[in-house]
C-alpha positions as CSV (number, residue, x, y, z in Angstrom):
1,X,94.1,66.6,80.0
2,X,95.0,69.7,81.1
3,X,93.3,71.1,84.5
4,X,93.1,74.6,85.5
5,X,91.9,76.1,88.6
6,X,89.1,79.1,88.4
7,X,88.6,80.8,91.7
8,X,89.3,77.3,93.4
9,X,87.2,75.0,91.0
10,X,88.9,72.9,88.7
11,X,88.2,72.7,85.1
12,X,89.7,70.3,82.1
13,X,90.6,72.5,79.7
14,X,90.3,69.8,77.0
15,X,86.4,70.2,77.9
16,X,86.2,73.9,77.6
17,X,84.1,75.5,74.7
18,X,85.7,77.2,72.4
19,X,84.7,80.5,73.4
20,X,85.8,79.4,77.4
21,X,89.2,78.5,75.5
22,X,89.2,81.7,73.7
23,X,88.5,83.4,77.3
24,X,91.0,82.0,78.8
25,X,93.6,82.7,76.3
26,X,92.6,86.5,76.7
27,X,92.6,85.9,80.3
28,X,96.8,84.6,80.2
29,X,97.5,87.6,78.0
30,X,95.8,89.9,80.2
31,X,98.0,88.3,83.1
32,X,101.2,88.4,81.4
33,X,100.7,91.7,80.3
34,X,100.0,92.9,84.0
35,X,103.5,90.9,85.2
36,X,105.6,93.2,82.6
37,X,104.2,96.2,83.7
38,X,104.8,95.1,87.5
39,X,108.6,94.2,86.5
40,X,108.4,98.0,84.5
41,X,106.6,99.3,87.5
42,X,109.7,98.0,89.5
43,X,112.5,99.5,87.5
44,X,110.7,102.8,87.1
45,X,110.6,103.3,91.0
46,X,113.8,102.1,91.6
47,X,115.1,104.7,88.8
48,X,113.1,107.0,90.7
49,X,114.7,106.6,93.9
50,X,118.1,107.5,92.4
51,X,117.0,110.6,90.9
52,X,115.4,111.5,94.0
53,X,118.8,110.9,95.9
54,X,120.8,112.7,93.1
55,X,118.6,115.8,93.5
56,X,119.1,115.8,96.7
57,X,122.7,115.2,96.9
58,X,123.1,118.1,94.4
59,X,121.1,120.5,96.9
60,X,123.6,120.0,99.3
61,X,121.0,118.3,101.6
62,X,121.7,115.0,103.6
63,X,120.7,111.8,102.2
């Protein structure tokens, strides 16, 4: 027995329908999806940030 919270109510997923279950699985993709494009989102303004002082530092201004 498996529980899982749902916008504070808790729910065995054991009881679930299948189409709940099949919501849910679409639900975790959707989540994990969103968390590797935060991580990418991460690296890509970090990246960013560098080229930003590079440009900067080759136009002779302060950084």
């Amino acid at each position: 027995m498996a529980m899982i919270k749902i916008d504070g109510k808790d729910y065995d997923s054991d009881k679930l329908s299948d189409q709940s279950k099949a919501q849910l699985m679409n639900l975790r993709f959707v989540d994990n999806e969103i968390g590797h494009l935060q991580a990418q989102m991460a690296v890509l303004q970090t990246a960013r940030q560098v080229y930003v002082r590079a440009l900067k530092e080759a136009l002779g201004e302060p950084i």
